[in-house]
C-alpha positions, -999 to +999 in steps of 0.1 A: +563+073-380+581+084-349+564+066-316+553+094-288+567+083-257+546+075-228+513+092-246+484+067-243+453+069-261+426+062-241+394+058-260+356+050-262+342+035-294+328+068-304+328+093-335+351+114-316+376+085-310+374+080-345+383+111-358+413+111-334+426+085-346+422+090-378+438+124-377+466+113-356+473+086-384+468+112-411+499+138-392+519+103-383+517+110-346+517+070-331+511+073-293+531+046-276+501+028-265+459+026-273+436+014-252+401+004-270+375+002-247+335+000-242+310-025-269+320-017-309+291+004-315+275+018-354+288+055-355+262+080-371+280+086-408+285+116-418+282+130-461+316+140-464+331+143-498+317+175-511+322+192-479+361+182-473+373+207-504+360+233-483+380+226-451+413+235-446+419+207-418+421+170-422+379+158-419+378+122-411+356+096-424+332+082-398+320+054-415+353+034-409+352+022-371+380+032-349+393-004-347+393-009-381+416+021-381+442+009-361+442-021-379+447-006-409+476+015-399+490-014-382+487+003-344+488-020-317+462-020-295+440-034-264+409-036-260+385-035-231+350-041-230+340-029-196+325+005-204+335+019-167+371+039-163+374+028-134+374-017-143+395-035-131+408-047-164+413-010-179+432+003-155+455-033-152+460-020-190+469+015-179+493+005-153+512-022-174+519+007-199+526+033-169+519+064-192+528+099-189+502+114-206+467+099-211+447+112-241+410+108-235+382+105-255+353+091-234+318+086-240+296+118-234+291+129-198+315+105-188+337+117-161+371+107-153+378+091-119+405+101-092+423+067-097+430+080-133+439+112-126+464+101-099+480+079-129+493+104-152+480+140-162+449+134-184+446+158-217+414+165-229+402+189-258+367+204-251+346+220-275+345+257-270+369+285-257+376+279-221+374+293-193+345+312-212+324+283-225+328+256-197+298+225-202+281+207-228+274+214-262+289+249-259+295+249-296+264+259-301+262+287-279+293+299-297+274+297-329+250+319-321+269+342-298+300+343-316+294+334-351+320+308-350+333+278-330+364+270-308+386+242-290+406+241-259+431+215-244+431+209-206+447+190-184+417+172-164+413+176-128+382+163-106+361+194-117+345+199-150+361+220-178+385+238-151+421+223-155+450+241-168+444+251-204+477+245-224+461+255-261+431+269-276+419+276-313+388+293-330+374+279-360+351+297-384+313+285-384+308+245-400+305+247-439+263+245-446+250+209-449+277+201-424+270+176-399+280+198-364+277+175-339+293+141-352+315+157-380+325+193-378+325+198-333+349+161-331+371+175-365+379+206-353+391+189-319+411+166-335+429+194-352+435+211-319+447+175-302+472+169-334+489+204-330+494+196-290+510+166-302+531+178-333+545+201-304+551+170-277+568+150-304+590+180-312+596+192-280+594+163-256+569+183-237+535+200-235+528+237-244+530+259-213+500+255-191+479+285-175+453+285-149+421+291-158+411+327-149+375+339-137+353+308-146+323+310-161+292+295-150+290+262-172+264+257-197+237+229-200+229+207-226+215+233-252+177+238-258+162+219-288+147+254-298+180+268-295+198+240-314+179+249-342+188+281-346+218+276-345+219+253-373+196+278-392+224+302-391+246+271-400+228+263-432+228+303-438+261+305-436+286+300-466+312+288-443+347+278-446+361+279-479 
């Protein structure tokens, strides 16, 4: 397993983080450093074995916790249990690695700070197409607008869901009886985040970045009324086979 140089995981004890890393292991992409941080927390499980057949992309198992992970694939790791970005003792961890590229996958809503941003550039993969669907739980919206889902991967900067996109992908609606928010929204982005990185190991470099163009107006946490409609059309669909 080839080490990417100066790429530094950065993540919260989350099922996102877990499918990461998990996917990362599964493609044999080894950042050079991970940094563990925030209270080992029970991640929501998700039934998984009769839906990964139908899934073209690696689906990660959430039942295994992100440390027990890295453990497994013998990753070296830190780990910090101050939940803030901004701790003393997280970014002591950052600087003694001095990383290029930070990889982050916070906790929801969490925002990352200017001192982080002025370390290294920050990629982040958001869940929906960009600049179109900026804000939270925009795959939903794309459910029902679109009839399918998407991912983009940013570069951070101090405002929300506007840095320079370097990738995007669409993905056809979740399989029915799919869990969306825990399973199929953080699988998807872990596909997008281990084809950014297949292309930094074999390039030494990121794909091209591109301003974001006419922003949208971002979206809000979705309506509960319009949650379930979308996962109505969810468990209508056939989905991916």
């Amino acid at each position: 397993m080839s080490m990417l140089d100066g790429v530094v995981l950065l993540c919260a004890q989350t099922a996102r983080s877990a499918a990461y890393v998990q996917a990362l292991i599964h493609a044999n992409l080894r950042p050079q450093g991970v940094i563990l941080y925030g209270e080992r927390a029970n991640i929501p499980s998700s039934p998984r074995d009769l839906l990964v057949r139908r899934l073209p992309w690696f689906c990660p198992d959430l039942s295994i916790q992100v440390e027990d992970s890295l453990k497994a694939a013998d990753w070296p790791f830190v780990t910090v249990q101050e939940r803030a970005l901004d701790s003393e003792a997280l970014l002591s961890c950052l600087g003694l690695i001095s990383p290029s590229l930070i990889v982050f996958s916070g906790y929801g809503g969490q925002l990352v700070p200017d001192v982080v941003l002025n370390m290294a550039r920050v990629l982040h993969i958001h869940s929906g197409l960009l600049p179109r669907y900026r804000g939270s739980t925009t795959i939903y919206h794309e459910i029902l607008e679109h009839n399918g889902c998407a991912a983009s991967a940013i570069l951070l900067t101090p405002t929300i869901d506007t840095g320079p996109l370097i990738a995007s992908q669409e993905y056809p609606m979740p399989p029915s009886g799919m869990d969306v928010d825990y399973l199929y929204d953080n699988l998807i982005r872990a596909d997008l985040l281990t084809a950014v990185l297949s292309h930094y190991q074999a390039t030494g470099k990121l794909p091209s970045s591109q301003p974001q163009k006419e922003l949208m107006p971002a979206y809000f946490v979705i309506h509960p009324v319009l949650k379930h409609l979308a996962l109505q059309k969810v468990d209508s669909h056939r989905g991916a086979s």
